[in-house]
mmCIF file of the N, C-alpha and C atoms, coordinates in Angstrom:
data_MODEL
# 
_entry.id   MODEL 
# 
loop_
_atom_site.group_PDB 
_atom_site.id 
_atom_site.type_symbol 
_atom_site.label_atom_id 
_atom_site.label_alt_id 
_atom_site.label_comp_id 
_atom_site.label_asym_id 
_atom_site.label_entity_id 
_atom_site.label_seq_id 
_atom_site.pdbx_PDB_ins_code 
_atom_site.Cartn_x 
_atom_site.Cartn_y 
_atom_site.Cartn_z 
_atom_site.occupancy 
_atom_site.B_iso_or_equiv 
_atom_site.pdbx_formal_charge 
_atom_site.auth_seq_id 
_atom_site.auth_comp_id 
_atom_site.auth_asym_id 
_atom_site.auth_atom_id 
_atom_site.pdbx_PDB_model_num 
ATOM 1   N N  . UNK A 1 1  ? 44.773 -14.085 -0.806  1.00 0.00 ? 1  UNK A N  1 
ATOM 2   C CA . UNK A 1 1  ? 44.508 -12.704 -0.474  1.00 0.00 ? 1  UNK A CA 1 
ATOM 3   C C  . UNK A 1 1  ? 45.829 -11.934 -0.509  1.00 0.00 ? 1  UNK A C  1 
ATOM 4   N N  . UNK A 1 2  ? 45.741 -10.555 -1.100  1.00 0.00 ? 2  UNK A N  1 
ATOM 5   C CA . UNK A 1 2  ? 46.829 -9.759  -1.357  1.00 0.00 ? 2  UNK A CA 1 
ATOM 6   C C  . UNK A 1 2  ? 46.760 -8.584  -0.951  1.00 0.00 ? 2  UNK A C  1 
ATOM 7   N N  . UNK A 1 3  ? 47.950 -8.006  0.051   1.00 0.00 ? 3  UNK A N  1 
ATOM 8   C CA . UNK A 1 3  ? 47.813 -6.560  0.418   1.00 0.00 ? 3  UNK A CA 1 
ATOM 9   C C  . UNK A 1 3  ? 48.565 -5.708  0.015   1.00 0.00 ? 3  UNK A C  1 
ATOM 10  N N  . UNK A 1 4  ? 48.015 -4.611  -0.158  1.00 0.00 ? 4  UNK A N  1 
ATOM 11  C CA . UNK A 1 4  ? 49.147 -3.601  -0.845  1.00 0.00 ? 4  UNK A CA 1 
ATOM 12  C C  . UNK A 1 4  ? 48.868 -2.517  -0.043  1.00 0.00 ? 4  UNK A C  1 
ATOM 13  N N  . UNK A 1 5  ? 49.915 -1.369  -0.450  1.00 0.00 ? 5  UNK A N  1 
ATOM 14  C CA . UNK A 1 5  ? 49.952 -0.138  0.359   1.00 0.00 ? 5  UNK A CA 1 
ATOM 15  C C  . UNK A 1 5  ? 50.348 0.920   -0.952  1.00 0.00 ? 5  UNK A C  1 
ATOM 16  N N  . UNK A 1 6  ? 49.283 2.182   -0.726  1.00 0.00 ? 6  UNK A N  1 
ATOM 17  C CA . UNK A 1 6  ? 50.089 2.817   -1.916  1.00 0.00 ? 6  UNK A CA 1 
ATOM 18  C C  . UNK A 1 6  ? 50.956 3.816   -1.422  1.00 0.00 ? 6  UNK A C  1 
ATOM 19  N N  . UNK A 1 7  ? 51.554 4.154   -2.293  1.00 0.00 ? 7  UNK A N  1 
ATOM 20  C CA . UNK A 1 7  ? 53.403 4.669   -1.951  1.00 0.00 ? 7  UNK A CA 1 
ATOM 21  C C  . UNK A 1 7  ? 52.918 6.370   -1.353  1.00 0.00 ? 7  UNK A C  1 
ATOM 22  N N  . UNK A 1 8  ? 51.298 6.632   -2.464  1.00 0.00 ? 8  UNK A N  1 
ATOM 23  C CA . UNK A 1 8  ? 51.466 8.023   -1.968  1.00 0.00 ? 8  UNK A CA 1 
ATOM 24  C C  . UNK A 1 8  ? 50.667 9.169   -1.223  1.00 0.00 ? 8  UNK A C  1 
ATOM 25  N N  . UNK A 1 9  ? 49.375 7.741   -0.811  1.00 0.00 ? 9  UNK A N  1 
ATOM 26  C CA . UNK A 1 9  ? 48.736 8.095   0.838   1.00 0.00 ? 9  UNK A CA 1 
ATOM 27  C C  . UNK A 1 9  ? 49.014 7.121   1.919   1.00 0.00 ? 9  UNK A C  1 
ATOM 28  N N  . UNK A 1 10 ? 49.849 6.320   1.587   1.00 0.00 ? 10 UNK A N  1 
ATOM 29  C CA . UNK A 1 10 ? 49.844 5.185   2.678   1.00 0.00 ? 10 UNK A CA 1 
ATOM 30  C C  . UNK A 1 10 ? 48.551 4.484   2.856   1.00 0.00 ? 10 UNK A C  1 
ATOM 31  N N  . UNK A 1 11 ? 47.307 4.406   2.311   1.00 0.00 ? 11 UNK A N  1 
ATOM 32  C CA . UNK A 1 11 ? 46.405 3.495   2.680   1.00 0.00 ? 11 UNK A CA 1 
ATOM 33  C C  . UNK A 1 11 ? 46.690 2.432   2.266   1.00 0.00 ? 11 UNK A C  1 
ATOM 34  N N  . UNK A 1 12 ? 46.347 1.498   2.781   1.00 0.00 ? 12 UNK A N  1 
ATOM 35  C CA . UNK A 1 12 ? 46.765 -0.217  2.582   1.00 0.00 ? 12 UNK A CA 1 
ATOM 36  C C  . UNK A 1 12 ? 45.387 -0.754  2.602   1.00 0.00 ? 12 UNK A C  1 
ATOM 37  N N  . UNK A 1 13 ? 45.077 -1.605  1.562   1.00 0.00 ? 13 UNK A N  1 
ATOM 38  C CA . UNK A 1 13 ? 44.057 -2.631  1.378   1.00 0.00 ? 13 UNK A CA 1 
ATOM 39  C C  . UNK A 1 13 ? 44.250 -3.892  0.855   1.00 0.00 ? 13 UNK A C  1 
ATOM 40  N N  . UNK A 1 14 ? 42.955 -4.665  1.126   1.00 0.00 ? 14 UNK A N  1 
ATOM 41  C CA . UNK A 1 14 ? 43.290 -6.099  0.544   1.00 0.00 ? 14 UNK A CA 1 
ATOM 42  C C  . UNK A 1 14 ? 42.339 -6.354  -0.504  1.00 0.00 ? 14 UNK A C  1 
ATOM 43  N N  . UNK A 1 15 ? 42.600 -7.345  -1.100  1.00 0.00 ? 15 UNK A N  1 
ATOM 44  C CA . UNK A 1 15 ? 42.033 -7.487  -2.321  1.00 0.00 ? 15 UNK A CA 1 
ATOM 45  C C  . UNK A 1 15 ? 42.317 -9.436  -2.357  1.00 0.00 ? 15 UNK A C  1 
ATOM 46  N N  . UNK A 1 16 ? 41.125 -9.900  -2.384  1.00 0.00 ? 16 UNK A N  1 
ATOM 47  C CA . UNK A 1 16 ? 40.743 -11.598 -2.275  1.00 0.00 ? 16 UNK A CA 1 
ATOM 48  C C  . UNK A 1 16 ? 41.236 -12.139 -3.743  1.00 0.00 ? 16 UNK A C  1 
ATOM 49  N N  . UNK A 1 17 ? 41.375 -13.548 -4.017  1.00 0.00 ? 17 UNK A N  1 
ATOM 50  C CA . UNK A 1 17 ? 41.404 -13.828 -5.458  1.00 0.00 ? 17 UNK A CA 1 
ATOM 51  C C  . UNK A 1 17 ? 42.383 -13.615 -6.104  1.00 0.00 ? 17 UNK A C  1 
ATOM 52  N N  . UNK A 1 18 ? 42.020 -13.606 -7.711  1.00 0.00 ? 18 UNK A N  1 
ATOM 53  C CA . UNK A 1 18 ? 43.187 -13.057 -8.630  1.00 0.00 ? 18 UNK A CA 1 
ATOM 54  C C  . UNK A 1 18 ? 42.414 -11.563 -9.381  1.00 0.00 ? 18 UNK A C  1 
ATOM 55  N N  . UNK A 1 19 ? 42.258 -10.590 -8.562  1.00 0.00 ? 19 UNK A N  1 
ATOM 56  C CA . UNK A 1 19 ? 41.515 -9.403  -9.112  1.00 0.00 ? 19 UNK A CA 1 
ATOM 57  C C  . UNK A 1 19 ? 42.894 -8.646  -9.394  1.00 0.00 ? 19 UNK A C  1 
ATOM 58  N N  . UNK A 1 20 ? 42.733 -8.012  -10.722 1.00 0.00 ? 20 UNK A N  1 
ATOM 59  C CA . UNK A 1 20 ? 43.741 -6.884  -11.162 1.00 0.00 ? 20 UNK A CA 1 
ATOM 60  C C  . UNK A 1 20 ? 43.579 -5.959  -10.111 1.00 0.00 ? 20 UNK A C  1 
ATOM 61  N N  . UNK A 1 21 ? 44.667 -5.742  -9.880  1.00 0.00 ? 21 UNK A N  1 
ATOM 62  C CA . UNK A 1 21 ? 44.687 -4.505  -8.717  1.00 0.00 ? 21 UNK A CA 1 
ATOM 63  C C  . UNK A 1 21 ? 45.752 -3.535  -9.750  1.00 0.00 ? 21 UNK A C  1 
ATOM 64  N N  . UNK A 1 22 ? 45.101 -2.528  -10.225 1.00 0.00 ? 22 UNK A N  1 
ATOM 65  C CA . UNK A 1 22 ? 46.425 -0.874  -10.645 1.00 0.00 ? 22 UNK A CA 1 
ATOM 66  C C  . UNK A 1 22 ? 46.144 -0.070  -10.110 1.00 0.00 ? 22 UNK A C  1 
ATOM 67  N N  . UNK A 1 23 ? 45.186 0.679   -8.984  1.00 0.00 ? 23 UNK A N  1 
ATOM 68  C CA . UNK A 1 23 ? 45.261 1.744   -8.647  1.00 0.00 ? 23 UNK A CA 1 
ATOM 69  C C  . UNK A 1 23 ? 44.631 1.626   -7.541  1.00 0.00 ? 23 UNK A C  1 
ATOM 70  N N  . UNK A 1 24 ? 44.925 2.708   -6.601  1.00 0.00 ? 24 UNK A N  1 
ATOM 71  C CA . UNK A 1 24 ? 44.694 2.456   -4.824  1.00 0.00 ? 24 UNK A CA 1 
ATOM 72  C C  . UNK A 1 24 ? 43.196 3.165   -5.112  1.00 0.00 ? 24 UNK A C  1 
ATOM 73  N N  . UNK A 1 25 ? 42.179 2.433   -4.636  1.00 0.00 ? 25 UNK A N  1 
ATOM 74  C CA . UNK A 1 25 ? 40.435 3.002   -4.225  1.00 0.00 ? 25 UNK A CA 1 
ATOM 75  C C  . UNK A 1 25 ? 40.424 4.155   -3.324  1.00 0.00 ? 25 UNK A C  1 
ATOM 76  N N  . UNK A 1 26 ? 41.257 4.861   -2.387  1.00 0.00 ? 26 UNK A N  1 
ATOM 77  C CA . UNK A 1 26 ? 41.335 5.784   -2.330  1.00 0.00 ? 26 UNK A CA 1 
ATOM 78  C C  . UNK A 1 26 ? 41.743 7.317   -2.732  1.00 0.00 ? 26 UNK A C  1 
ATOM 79  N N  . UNK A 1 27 ? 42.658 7.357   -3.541  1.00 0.00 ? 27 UNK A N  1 
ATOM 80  C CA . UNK A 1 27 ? 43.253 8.301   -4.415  1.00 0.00 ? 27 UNK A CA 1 
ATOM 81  C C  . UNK A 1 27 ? 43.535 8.254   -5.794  1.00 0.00 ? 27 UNK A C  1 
ATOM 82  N N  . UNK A 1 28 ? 43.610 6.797   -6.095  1.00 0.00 ? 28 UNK A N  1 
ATOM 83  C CA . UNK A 1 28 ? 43.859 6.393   -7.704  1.00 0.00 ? 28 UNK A CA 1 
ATOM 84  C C  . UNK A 1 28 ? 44.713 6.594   -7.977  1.00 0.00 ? 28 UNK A C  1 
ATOM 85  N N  . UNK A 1 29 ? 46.031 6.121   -7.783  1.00 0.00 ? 29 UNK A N  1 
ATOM 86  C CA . UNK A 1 29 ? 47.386 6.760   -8.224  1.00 0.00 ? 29 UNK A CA 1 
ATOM 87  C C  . UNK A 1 29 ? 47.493 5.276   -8.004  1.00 0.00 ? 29 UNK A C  1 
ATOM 88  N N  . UNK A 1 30 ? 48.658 4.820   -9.340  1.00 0.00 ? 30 UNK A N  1 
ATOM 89  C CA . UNK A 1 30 ? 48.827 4.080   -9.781  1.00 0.00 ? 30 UNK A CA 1 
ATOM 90  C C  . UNK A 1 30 ? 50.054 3.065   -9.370  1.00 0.00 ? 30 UNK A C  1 
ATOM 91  N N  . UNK A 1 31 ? 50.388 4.067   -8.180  1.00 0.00 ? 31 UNK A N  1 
ATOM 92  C CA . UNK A 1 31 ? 52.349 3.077   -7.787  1.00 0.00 ? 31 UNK A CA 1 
ATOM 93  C C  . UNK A 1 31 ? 51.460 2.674   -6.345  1.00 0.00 ? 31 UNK A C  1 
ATOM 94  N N  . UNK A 1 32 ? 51.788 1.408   -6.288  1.00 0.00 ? 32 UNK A N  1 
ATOM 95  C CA . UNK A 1 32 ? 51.289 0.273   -5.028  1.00 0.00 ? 32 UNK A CA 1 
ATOM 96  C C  . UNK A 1 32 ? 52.484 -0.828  -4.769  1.00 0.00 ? 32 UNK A C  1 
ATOM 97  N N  . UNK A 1 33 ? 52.855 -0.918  -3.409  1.00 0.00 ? 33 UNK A N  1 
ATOM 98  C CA . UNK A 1 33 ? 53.328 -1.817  -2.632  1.00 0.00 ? 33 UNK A CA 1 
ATOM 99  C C  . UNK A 1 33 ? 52.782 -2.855  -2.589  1.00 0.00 ? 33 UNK A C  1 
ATOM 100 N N  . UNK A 1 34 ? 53.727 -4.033  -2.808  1.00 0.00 ? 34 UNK A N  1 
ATOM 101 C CA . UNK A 1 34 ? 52.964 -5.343  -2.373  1.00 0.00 ? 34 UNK A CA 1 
ATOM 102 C C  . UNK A 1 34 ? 53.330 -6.270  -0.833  1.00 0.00 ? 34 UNK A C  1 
ATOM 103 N N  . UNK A 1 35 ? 52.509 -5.748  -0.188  1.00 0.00 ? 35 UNK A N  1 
ATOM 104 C CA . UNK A 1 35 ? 52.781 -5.854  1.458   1.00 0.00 ? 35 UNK A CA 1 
ATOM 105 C C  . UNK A 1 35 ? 53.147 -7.646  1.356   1.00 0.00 ? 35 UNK A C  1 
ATOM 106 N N  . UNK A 1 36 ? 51.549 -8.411  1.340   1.00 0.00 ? 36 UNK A N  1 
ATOM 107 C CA . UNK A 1 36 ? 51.991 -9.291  1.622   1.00 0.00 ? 36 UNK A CA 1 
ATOM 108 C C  . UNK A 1 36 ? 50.583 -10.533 0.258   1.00 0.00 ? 36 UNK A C  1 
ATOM 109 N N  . UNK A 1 37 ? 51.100 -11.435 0.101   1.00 0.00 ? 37 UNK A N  1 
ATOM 110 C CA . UNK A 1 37 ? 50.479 -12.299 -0.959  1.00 0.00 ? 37 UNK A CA 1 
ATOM 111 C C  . UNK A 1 37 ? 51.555 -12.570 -2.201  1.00 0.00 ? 37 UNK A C  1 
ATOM 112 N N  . UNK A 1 38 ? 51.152 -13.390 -3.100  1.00 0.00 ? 38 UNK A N  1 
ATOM 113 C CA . UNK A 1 38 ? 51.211 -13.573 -3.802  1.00 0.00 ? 38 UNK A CA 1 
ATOM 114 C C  . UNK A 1 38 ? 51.934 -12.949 -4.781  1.00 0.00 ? 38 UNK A C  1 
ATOM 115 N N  . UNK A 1 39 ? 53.088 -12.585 -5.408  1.00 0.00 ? 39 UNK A N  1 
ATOM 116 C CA . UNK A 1 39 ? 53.573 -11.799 -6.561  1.00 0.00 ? 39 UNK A CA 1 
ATOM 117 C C  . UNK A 1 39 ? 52.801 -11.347 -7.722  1.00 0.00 ? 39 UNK A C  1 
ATOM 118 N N  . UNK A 1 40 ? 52.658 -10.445 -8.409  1.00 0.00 ? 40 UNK A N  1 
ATOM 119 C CA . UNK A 1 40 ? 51.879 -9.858  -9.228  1.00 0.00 ? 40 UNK A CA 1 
ATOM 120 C C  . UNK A 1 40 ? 52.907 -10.842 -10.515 1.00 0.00 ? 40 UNK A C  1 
ATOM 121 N N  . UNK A 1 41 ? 51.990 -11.318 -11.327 1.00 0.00 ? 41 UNK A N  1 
ATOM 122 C CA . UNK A 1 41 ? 53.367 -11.913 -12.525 1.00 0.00 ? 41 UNK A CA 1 
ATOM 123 C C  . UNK A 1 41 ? 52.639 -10.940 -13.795 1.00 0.00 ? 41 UNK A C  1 
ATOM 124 N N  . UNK A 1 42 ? 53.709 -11.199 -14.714 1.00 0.00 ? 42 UNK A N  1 
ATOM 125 C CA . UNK A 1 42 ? 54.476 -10.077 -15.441 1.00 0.00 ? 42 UNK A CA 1 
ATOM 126 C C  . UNK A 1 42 ? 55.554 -10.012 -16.049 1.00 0.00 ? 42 UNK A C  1 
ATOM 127 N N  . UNK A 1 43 ? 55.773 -8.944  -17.138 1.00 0.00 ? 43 UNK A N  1 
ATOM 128 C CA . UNK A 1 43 ? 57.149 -8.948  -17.330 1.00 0.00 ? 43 UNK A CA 1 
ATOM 129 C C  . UNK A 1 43 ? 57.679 -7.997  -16.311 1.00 0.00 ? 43 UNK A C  1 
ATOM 130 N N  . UNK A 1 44 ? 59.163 -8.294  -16.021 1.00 0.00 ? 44 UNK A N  1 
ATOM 131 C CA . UNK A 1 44 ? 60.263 -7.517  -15.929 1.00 0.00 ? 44 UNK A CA 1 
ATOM 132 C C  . UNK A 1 44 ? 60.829 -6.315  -16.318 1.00 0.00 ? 44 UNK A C  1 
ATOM 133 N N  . UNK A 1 45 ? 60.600 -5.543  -15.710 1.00 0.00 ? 45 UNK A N  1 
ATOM 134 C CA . UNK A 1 45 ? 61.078 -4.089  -16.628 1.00 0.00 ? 45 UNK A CA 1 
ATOM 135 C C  . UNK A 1 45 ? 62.181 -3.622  -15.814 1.00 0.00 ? 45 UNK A C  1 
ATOM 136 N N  . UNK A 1 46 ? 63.387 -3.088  -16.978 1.00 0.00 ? 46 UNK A N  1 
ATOM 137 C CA . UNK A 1 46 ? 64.600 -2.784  -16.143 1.00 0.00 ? 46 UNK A CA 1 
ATOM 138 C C  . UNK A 1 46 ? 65.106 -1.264  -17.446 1.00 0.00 ? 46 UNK A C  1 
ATOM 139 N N  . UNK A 1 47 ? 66.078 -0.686  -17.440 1.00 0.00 ? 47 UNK A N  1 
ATOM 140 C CA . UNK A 1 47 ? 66.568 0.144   -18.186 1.00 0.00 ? 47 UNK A CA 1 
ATOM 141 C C  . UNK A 1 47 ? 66.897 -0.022  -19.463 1.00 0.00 ? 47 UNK A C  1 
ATOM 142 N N  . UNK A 1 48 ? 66.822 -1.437  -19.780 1.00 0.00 ? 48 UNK A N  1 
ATOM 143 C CA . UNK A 1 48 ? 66.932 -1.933  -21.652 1.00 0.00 ? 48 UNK A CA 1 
ATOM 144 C C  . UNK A 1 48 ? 65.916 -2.038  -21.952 1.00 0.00 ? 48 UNK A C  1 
ATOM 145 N N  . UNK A 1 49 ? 64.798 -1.754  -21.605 1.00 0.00 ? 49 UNK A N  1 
ATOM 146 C CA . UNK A 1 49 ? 63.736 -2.236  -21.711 1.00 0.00 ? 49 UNK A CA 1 
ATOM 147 C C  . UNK A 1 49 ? 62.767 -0.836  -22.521 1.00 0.00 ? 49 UNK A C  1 
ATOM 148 N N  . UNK A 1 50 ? 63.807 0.171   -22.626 1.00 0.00 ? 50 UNK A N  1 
ATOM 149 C CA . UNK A 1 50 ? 63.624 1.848   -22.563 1.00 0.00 ? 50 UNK A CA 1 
ATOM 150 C C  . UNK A 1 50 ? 64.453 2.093   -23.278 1.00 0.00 ? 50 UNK A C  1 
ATOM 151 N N  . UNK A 1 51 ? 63.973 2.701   -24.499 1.00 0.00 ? 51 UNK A N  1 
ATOM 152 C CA . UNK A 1 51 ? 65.365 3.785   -25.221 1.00 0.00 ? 51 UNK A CA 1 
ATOM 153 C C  . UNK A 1 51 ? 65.479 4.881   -24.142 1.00 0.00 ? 51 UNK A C  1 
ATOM 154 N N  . UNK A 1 52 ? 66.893 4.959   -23.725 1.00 0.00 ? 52 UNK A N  1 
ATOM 155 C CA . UNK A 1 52 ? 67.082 5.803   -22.855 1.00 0.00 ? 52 UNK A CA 1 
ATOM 156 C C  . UNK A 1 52 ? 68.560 6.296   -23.132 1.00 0.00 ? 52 UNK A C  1 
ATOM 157 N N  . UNK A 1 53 ? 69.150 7.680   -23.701 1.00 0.00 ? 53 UNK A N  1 
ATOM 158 C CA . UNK A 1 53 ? 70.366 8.039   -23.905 1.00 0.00 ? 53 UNK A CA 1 
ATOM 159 C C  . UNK A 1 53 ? 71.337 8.157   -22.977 1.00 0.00 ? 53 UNK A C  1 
ATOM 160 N N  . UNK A 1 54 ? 72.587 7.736   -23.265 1.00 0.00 ? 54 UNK A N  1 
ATOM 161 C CA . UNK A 1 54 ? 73.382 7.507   -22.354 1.00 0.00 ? 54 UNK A CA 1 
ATOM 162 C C  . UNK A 1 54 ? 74.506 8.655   -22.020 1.00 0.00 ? 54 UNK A C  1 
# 
């Protein structure tokens, strides 16, 4: 079991299993905290990862 919180109502829910979690069931916005469980796996995304001018 995995809890998250989203960044931009603060509601926090849980979610059982290995269910894709991208967006908070209350507002749908897509940036979520991962309180407590399991790591989401994935790649790594950092600033090379982005054409981005310097």
């Amino acid at each position: 079991m995995r809890r998250f919180r989203c960044v931009s109502c603060k509601h926090e829910f849980q979610v059982e299993g290995k269910e894709q979690v991208t967006r908070c069931p209350k507002c749908f916005d897509k940036f979520l905290q991962l309180l407590e469980g399991d790591p989401i796996k994935g790649k790594p995304w950092g600033s090379k990862s982005y054409s981005v001018k310097r």
